[in-house]
C-alpha positions as YAML, in Angstrom:
chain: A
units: angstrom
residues:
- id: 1
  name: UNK
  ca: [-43.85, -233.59, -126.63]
- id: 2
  name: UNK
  ca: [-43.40, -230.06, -125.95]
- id: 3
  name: UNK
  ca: [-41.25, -227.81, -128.23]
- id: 4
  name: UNK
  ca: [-39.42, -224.36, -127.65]
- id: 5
  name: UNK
  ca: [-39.63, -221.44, -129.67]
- id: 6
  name: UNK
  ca: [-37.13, -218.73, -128.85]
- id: 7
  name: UNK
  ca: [-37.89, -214.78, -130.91]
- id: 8
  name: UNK
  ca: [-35.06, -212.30, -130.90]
- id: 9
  name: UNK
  ca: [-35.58, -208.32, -130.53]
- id: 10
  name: UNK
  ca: [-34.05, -205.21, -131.94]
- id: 11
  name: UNK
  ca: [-31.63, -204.60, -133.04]
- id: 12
  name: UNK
  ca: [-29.98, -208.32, -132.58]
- id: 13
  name: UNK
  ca: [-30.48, -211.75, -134.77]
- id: 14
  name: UNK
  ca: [-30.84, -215.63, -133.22]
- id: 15
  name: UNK
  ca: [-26.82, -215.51, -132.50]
- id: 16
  name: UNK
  ca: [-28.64, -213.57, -129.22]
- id: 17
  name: UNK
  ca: [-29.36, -216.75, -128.21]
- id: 18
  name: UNK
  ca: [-26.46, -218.42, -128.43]
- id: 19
  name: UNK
  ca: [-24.89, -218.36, -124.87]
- id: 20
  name: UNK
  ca: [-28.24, -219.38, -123.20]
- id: 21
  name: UNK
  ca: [-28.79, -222.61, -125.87]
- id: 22
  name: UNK
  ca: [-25.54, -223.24, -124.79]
- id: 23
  name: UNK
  ca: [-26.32, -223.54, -121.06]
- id: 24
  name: UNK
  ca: [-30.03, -224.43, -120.89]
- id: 25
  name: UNK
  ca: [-30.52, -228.64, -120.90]
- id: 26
  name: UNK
  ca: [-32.90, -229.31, -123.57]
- id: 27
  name: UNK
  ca: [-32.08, -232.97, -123.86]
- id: 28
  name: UNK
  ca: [-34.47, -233.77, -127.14]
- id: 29
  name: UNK
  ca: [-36.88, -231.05, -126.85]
- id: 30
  name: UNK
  ca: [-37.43, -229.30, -130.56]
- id: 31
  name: UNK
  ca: [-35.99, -226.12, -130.93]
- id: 32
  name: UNK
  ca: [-36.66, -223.16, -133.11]
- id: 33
  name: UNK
  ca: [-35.07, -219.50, -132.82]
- id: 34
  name: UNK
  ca: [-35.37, -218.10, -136.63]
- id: 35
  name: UNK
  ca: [-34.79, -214.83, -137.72]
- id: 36
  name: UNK
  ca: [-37.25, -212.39, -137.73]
- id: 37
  name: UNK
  ca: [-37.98, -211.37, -141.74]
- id: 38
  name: UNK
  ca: [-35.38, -208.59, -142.94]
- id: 39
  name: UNK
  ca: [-33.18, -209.27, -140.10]
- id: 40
  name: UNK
  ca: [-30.73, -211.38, -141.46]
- id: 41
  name: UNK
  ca: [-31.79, -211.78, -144.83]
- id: 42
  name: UNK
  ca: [-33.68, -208.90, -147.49]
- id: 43
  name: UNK
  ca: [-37.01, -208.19, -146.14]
- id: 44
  name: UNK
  ca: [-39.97, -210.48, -147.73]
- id: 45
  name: UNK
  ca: [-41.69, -209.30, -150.98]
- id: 46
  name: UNK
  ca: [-45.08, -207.61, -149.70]
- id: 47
  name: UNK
  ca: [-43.82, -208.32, -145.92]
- id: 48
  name: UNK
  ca: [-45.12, -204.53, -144.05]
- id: 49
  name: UNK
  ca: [-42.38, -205.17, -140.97]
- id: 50
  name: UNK
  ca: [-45.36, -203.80, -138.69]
- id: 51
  name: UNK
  ca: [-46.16, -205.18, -135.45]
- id: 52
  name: UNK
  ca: [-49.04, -206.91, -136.54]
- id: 53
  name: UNK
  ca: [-47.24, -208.63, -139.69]
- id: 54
  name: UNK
  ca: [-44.32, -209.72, -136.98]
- id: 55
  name: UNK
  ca: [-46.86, -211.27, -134.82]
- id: 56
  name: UNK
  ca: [-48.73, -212.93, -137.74]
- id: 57
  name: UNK
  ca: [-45.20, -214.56, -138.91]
- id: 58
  name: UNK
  ca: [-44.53, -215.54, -134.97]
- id: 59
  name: UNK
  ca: [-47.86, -217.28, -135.32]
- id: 60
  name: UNK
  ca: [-47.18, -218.69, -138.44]
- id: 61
  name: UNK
  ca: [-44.06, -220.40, -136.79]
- id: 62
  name: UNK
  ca: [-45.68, -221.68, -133.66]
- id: 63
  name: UNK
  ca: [-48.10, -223.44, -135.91]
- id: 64
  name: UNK
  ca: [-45.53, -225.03, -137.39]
- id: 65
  name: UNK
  ca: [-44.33, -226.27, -134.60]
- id: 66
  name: UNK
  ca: [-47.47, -226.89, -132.77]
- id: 67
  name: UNK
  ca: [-47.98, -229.04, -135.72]
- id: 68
  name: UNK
  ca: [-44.76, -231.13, -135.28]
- id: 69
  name: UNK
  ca: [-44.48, -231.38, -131.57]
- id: 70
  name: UNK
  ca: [-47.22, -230.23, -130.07]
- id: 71
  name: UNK
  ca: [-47.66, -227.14, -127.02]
- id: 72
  name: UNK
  ca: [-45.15, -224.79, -126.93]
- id: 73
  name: UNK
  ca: [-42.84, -223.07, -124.91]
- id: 74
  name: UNK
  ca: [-41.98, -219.54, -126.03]
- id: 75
  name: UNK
  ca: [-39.28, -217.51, -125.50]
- id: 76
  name: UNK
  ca: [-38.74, -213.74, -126.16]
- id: 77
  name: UNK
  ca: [-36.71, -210.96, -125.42]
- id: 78
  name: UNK
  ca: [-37.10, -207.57, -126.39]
- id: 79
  name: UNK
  ca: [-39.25, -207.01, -129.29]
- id: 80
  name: UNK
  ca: [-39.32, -210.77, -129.57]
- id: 81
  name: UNK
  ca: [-40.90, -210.46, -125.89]
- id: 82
  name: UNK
  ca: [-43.51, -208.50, -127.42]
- id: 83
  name: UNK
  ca: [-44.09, -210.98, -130.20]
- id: 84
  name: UNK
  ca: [-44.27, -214.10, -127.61]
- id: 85
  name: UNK
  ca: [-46.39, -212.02, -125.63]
- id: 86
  name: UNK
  ca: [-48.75, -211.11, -128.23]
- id: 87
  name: UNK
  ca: [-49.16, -214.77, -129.78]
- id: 88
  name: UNK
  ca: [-49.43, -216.14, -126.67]
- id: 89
  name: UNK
  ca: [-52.41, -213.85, -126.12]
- id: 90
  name: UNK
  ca: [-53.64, -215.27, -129.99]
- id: 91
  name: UNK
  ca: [-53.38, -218.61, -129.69]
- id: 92
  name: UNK
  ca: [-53.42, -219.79, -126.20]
- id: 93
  name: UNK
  ca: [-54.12, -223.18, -127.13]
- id: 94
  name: UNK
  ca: [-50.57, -223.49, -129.22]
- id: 95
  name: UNK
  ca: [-48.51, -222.49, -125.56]
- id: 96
  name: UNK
  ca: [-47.90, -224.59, -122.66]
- id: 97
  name: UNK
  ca: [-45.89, -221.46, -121.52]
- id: 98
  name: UNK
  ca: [-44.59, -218.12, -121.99]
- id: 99
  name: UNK
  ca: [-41.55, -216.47, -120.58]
- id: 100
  name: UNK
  ca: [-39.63, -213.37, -121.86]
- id: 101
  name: UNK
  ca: [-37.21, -210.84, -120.63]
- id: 102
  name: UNK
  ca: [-36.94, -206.94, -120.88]
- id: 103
  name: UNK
  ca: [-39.80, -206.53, -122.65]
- id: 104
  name: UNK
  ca: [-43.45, -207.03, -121.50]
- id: 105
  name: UNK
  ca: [-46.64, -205.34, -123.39]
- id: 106
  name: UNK
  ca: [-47.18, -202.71, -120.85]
- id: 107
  name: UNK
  ca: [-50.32, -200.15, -121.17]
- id: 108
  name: UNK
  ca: [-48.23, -197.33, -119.58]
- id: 109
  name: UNK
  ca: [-44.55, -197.72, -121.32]
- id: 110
  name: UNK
  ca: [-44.16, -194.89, -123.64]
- id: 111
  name: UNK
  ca: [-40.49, -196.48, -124.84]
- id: 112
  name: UNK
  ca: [-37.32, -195.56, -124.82]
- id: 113
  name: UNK
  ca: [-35.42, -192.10, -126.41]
- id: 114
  name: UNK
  ca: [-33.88, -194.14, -129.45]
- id: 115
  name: UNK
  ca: [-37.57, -195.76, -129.76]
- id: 116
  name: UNK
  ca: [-39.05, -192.46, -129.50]
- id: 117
  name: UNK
  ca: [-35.99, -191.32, -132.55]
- id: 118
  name: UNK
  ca: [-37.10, -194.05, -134.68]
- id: 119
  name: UNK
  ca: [-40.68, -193.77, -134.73]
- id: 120
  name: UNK
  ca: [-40.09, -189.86, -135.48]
- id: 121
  name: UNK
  ca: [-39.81, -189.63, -139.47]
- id: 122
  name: UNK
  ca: [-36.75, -187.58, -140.75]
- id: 123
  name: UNK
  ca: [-35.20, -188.51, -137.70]
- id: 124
  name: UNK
  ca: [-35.28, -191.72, -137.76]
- id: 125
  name: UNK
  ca: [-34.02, -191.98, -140.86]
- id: 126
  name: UNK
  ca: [-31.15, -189.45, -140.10]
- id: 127
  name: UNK
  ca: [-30.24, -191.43, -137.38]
- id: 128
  name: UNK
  ca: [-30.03, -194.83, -139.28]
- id: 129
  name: UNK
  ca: [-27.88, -193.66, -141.64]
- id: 130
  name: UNK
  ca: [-25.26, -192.02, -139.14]
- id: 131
  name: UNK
  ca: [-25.18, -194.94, -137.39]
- id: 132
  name: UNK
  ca: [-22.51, -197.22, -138.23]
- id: 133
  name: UNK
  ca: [-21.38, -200.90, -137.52]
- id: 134
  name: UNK
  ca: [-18.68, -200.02, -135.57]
- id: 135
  name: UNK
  ca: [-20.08, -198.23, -132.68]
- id: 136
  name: UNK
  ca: [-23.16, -200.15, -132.89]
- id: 137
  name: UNK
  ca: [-20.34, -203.14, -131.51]
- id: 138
  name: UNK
  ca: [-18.83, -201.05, -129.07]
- id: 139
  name: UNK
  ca: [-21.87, -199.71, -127.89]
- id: 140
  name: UNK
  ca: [-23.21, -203.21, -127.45]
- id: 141
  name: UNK
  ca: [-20.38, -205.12, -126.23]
- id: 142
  name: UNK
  ca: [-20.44, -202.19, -123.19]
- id: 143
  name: UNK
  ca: [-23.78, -203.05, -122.44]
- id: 144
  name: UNK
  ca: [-22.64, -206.60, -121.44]
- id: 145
  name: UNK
  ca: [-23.29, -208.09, -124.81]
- id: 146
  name: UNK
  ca: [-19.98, -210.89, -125.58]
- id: 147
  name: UNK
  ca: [-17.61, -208.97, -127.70]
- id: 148
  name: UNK
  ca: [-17.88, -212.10, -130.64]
- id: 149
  name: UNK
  ca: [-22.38, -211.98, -130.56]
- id: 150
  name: UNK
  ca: [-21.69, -207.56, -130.81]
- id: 151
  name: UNK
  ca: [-19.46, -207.72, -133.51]
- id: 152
  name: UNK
  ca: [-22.13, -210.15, -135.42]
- id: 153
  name: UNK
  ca: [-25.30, -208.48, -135.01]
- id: 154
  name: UNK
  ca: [-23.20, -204.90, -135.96]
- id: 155
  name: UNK
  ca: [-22.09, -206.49, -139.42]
- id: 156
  name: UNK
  ca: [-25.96, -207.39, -139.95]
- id: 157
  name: UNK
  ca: [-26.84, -202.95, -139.58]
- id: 158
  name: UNK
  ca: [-25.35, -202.18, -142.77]
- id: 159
  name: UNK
  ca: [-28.48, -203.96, -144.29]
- id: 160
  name: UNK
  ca: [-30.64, -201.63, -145.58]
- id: 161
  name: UNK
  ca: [-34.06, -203.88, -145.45]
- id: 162
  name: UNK
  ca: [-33.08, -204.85, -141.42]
- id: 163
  name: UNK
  ca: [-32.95, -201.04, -140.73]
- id: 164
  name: UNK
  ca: [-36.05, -200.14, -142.78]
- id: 165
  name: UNK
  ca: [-37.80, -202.92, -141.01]
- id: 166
  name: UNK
  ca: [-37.26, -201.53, -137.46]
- id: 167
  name: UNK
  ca: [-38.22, -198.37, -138.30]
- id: 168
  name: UNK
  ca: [-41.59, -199.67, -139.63]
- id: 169
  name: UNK
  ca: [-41.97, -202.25, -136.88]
- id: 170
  name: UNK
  ca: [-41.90, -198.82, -133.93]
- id: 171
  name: UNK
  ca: [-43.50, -196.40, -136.38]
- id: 172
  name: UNK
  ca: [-46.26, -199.04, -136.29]
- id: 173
  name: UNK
  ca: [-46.04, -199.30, -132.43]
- id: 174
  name: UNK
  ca: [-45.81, -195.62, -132.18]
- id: 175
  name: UNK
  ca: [-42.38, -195.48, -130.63]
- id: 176
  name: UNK
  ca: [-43.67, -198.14, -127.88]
- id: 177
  name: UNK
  ca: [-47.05, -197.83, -127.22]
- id: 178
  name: UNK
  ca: [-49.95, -200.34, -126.14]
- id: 179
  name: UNK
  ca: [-52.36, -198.91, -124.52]
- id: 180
  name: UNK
  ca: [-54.92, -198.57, -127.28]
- id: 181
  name: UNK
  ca: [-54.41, -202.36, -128.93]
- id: 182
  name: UNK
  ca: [-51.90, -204.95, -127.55]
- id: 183
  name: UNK
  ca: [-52.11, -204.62, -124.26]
- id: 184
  name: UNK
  ca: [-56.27, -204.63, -124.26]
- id: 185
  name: UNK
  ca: [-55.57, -208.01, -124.43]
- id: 186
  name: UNK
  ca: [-53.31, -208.78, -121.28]
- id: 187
  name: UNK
  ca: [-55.70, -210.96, -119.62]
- id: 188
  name: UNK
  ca: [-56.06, -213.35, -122.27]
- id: 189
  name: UNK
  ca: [-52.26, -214.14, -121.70]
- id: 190
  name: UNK
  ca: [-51.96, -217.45, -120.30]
- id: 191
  name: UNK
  ca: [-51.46, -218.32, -116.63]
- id: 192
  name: UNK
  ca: [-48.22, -219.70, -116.91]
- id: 193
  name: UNK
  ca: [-45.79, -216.89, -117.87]
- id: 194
  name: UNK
  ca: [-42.94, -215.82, -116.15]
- id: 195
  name: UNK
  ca: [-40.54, -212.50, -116.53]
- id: 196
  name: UNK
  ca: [-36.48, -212.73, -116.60]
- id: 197
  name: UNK
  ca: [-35.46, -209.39, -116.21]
- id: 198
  name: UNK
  ca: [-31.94, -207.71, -115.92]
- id: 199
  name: UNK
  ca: [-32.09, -205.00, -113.01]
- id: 200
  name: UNK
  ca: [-30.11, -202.34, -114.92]
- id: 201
  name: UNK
  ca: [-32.17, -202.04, -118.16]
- id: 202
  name: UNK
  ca: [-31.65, -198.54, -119.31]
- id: 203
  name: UNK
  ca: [-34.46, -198.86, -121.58]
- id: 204
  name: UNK
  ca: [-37.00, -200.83, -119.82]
- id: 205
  name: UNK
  ca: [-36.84, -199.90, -116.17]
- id: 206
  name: UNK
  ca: [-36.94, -203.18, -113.92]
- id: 207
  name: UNK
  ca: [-40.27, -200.73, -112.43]
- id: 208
  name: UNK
  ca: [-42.32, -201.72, -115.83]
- id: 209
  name: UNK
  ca: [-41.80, -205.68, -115.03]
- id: 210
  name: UNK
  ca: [-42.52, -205.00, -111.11]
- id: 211
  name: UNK
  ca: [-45.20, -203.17, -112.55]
- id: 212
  name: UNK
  ca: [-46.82, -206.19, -115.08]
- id: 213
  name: UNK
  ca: [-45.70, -208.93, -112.03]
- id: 214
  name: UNK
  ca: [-48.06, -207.19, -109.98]
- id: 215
  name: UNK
  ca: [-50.71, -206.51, -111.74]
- id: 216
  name: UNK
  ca: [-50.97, -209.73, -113.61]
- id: 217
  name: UNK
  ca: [-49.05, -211.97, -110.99]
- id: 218
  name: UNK
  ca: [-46.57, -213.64, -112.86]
- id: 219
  name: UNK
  ca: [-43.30, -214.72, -111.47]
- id: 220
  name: UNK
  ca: [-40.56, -212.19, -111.99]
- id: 221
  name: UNK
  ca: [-36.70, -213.14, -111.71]
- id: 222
  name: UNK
  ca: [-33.96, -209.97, -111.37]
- id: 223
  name: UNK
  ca: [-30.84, -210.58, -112.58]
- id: 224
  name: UNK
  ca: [-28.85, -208.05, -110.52]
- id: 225
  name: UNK
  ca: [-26.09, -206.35, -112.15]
- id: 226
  name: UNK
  ca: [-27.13, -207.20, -116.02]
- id: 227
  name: UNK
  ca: [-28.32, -205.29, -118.19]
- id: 228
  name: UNK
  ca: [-30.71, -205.16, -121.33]
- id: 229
  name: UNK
  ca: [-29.18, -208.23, -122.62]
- id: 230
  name: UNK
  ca: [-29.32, -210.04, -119.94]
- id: 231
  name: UNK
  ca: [-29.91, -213.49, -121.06]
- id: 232
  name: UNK
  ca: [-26.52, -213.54, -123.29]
- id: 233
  name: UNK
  ca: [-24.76, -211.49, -120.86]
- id: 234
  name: UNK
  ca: [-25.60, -213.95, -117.93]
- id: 235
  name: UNK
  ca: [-26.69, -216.81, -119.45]
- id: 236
  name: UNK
  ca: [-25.78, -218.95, -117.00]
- id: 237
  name: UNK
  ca: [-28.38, -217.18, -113.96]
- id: 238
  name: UNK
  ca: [-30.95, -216.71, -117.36]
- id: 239
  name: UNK
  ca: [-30.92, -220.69, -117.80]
- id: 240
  name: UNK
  ca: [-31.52, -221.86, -113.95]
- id: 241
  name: UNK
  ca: [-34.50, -219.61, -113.53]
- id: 242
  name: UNK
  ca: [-35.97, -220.44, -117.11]
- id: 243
  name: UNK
  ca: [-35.19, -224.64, -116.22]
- id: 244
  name: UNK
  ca: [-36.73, -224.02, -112.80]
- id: 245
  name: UNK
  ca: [-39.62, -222.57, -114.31]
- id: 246
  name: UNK
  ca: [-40.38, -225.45, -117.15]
- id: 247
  name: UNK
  ca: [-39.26, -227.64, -114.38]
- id: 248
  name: UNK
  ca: [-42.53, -226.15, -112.75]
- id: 249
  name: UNK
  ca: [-44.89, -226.91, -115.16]
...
């Protein structure tokens, strides 16, 4: 059998997920989309919220369910794209495949102006505490995210440990950056990957996925018109291209 692990980014919580579980046929397939440590709940005692302790906890949870159910198919988006990415690279031998969208461990991306804000100290912390729930809705729900999923992952930003935990997790990546560690380690990705990418990403340019697709040739599917959060805000294009693909494999 053959389970699916799904891994959420920044700043958002597995109610991302919610439109495209809705749409995608799974039938009996396992399925797993936790929360990534301090996201929804206080942030582990001793848990560092770097990169490298995120992708030891992914791994952690696709042993699990390696365990259980045997090869997996992860999912990520957005730092959870990194994640998949990164413990896909780890332990081939747990994935049947990979697939993630608006995120891909690139050597040139040098992130994105609020990454580059966080990973700045002072600043980063000046900007977590003026931002507030509120706009953090509004500002999603204009980027295409459904008003109900905004308004959910905006109550979860008044936690302390969640915003302490992103501003480890990109201090750690240096705002964004690859080059020197992660992405060393492209090749050992596995063959069958795919990318799901919304064309008007303003903070991963559909250029960095054309960029990966080419270089590493996997698949890439452009979901004109969305945006960052593209698999919630068309869910419905998100769920044909990810079925075709399993239905590949």
């Amino acid at each position: 059998m053959t389970a699916r692990l799904f891994l959420h980014g920044v700043p958002d919580s597995p109610a991302i997920w919610r439109p495209l579980l809705g749409r995608l046929d799974l039938g009996d397939v396992p399925v797993a989309a936790p929360a990534l440590p301090g996201f929804t709940r206080p942030l582990p005692a001793g848990f560092s919220a770097t990169k490298e302790a995120y992708a030891d906890w992914a791994l952690g949870e696709a042993e699990a369910l390696f365990a259980k159910h045997g090869p997996i198919d992860i999912v990520g988006h957005d730092w959870g794209a990194l994640i998949a990415q990164r413990v896909a690279m780890l332990r081939p031998d747990l994935i049947r495949s990979w697939a993630v969208s608006n995120a891909v461990i690139d050597p040139d991306y040098r992130g994105h102006r609020i990454a580059r804000i966080w990973n700045t100290p002072v600043l980063g912390e000046i900007f977590m505490a003026l931002s507030k729930p509120a706009a953090l809705a509004k500002g999603l729900t204009q980027q295409g995210l459904p008003a109900d999923i905004a308004v959910e992952e905006a109550a979860q930003w008044a936690s302390r440990d969640k915003r302490r935990a992103i501003l480890c997790l990109y201090r750690s990546a240096k705002g964004l950056s690859f080059e020197h560690d992660w992405a060393l380690d492209i090749d050992r990705l596995p063959a069958k990957g795919t990318l799901i990418w919304g064309a008007n990403d303003p903070y991963v340019a559909l250029a960095v996925a054309e960029r990966f697709a080419a270089r590493t040739a996997t698949p890439l599917t452009v979901i004109e018109g969305a945006g960052h959060w593209a698999i919630a805000e068309r869910a419905d294009e998100v769920a044909l291209a990810l079925g075709r693909f399993w239905d590949s494999l």
